[in-house]
N, C-alpha and C positions, 0 to 999 in steps of 0.2 A: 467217318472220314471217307468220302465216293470215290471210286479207282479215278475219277477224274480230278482228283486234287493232287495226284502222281503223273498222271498222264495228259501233262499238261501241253502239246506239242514243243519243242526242241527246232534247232534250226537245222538245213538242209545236212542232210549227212557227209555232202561230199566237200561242205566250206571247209575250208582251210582256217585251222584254229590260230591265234594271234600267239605269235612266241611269248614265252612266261620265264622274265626274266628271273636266274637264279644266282648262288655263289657257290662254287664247288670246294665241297670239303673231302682232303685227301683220303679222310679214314675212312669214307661212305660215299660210295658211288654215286647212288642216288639218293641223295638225304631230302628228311620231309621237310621244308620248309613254310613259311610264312611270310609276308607283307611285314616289315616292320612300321609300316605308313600306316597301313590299315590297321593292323593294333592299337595304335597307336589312337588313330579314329574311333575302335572300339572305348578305350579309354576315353575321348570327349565327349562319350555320348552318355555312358558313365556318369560325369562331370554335371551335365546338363540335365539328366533327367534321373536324379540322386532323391527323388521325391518319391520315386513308386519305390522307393526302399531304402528311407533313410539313415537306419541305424546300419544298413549291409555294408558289408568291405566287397572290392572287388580282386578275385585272382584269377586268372587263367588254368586249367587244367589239361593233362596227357590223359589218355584213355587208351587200349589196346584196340586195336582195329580188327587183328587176326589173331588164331587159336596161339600160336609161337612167339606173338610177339614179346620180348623180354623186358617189361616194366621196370625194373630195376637198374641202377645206375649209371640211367639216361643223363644225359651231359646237353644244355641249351646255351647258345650264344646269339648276340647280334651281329652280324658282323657286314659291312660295305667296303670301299673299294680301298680307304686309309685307315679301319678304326675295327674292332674287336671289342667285344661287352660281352663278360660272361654272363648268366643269368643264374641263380642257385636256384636249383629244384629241390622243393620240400619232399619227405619219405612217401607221403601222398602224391605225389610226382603235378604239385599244383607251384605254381610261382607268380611272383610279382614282376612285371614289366619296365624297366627303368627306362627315363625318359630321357632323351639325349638327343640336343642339336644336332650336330654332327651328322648321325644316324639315318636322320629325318631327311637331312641333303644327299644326301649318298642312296639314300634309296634302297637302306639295309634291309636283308632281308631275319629271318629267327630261325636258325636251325637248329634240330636238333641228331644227335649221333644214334639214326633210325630211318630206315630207309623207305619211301613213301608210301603212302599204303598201309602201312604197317601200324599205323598208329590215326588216331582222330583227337581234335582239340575241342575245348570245349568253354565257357565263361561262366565261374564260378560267385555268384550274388547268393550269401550267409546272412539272413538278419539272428545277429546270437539270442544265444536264450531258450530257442526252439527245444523242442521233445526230438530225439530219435526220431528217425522214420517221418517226419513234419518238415515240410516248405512253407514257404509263402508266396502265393500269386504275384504280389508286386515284385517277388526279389528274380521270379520266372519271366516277369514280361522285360523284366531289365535285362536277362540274359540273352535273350533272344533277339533284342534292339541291339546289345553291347557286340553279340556271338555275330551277330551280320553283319553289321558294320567294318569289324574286325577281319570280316572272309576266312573264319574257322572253320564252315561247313565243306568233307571234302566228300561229297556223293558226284561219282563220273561219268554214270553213265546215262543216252540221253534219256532213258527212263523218266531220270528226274527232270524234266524239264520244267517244274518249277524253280529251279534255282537260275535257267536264264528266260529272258527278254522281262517283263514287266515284275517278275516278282523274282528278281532281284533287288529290289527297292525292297530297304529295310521295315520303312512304315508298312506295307502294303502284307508285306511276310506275317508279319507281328501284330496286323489288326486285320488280319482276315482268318475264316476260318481254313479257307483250301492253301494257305502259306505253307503247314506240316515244317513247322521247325521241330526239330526232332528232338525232346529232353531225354536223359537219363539214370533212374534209380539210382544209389546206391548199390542195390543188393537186386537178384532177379524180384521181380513183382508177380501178384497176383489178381490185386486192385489197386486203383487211387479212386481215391473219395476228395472230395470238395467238401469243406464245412465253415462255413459264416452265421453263428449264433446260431438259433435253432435251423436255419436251410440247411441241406445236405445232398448232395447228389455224387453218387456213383458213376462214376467215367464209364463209358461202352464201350465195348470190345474194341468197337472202330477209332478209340483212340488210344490201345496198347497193341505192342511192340508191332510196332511199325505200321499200324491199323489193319495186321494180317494180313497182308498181302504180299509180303517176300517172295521170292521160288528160289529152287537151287540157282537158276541164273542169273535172276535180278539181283540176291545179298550180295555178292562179291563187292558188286558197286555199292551197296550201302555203307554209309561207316557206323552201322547198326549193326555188322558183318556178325560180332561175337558179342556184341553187347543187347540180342533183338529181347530176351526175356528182362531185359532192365528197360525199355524203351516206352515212350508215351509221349502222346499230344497234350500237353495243357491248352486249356480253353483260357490262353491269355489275350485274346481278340472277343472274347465276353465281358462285355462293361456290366452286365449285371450284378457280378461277381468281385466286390470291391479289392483293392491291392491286399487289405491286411487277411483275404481268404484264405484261409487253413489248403494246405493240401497234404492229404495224409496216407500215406504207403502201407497196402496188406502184403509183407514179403511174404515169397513162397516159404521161405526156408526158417519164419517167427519161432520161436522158442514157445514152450506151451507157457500161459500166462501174460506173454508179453502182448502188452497193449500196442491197437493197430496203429 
């Protein structure tokens, strides 16, 4: 991954950024929110291209963004300008997104009781069945179509300039290599390995935790911030690489015996 797939220029420093509409919730200053439109989009794309993984369910996930942040019972709603939706967060702080007219008109947004920053979202595609520590390529490229669509990615600073002008575009993210939609382990990583029948290939450095290139300055704005030793590019913009390709996680932290 080339520092020029981060440094991808950004717009004039001194434009004045477009107001970002929100809903203010009294118990939290500044709560993290979300587009309930664009999840919503996350979910029809979902819908539409349910082939690169079709036995997978899909759910949304919390993740801690900072060392403090408190994962535990976080509280999610929809809510616009006449109408309220709670949402139930599973003990994995993952949930299901309920669909609702209403919502859609009003232009709700998804908050949650955590203030922003604080946390990063993420789009969860399971094909069941799977070994521990195993993905599946098709259930990643669905993530990263569903995850953009959606506007889960929240990297602010212009660092990342790939996240505006051209590779904003969801196709463009998720079928090229310099996109860097950012996945995340479960557990810190050591390697991922790629395996489709006999082929097999080991990921490059340049495509774990964060392709090594954070500093003290730049992670702040990442939302890799605490999660960079779980962090990796999948090569889901490699058609060589069919959807049902294994991807299989060497944790740092494996038990002795336990297969990679």
């Amino acid at each position: 991954m080339s520092s020029a797939a981060i440094n991808i220029g950004s717009g004039p420093q001194d434009q004045t950024p477009a107001p970002i509409p929100s809903v203010t919730v009294s118990a939290t200053r500044d709560p993290v929110d979300k587009s309930y439109r664009k999840m919503i989009k996350g979910m029809d794309r979902f819908e539409r291209e349910h082939a690169l993984a079709p036995n997978a369910t899909l759910r949304f996930t919390l993740l801690p963004r900072i060392s403090r942040t408190k994962m535990t019972g976080i509280t999610l709603r929809v809510a616009g300008d006449n109408i309220t939706i709670p949402v139930p967060v599973a003990e994995d702080n993952s949930f299901v997104l309920p669909r609702n007219a209403q919502a859609l008109r009003e232009d709700a947004a998804v908050l949650a009781n955590r203030k922003t920053n604080t946390m990063t979202w993420r789009v969860a595609v399971h094909t069941p069945g799977l070994p521990e520590g195993v993905r599946r390529l098709g259930d990643l490229r669905l993530e990263c179509k569903v995850g953009m669509d959606a506007g889960l990615i929240s990297n602010s600073a212009p660092i990342f300039g790939w996240l505006s002008n051209m590779l904003t575009d969801t196709d463009k993210v998720c079928a090229d290599p310099e996109g860097n939609y950012l996945f995340f382990a479960d557990r810190p990583i050591f390697g991922v390995t790629l395996r489709h029948g006999e082929r097999t290939l080991a990921l490059p450095f340049a495509l774990l935790y964060a392709a090594g290139q954070q500093t003290a300055e730049s992670l702040p704005y990442c939302d890799c911030q605490v999660l960079l030793d779980r962090s990796y590019y999948a090569p889901v913009w490699d058609k060589s690489w069919p959807d049902d390709t294994l991807v299989e996680f060497d944790y740092i932290d494996k038990p002795p015996g336990e297969a990679p």
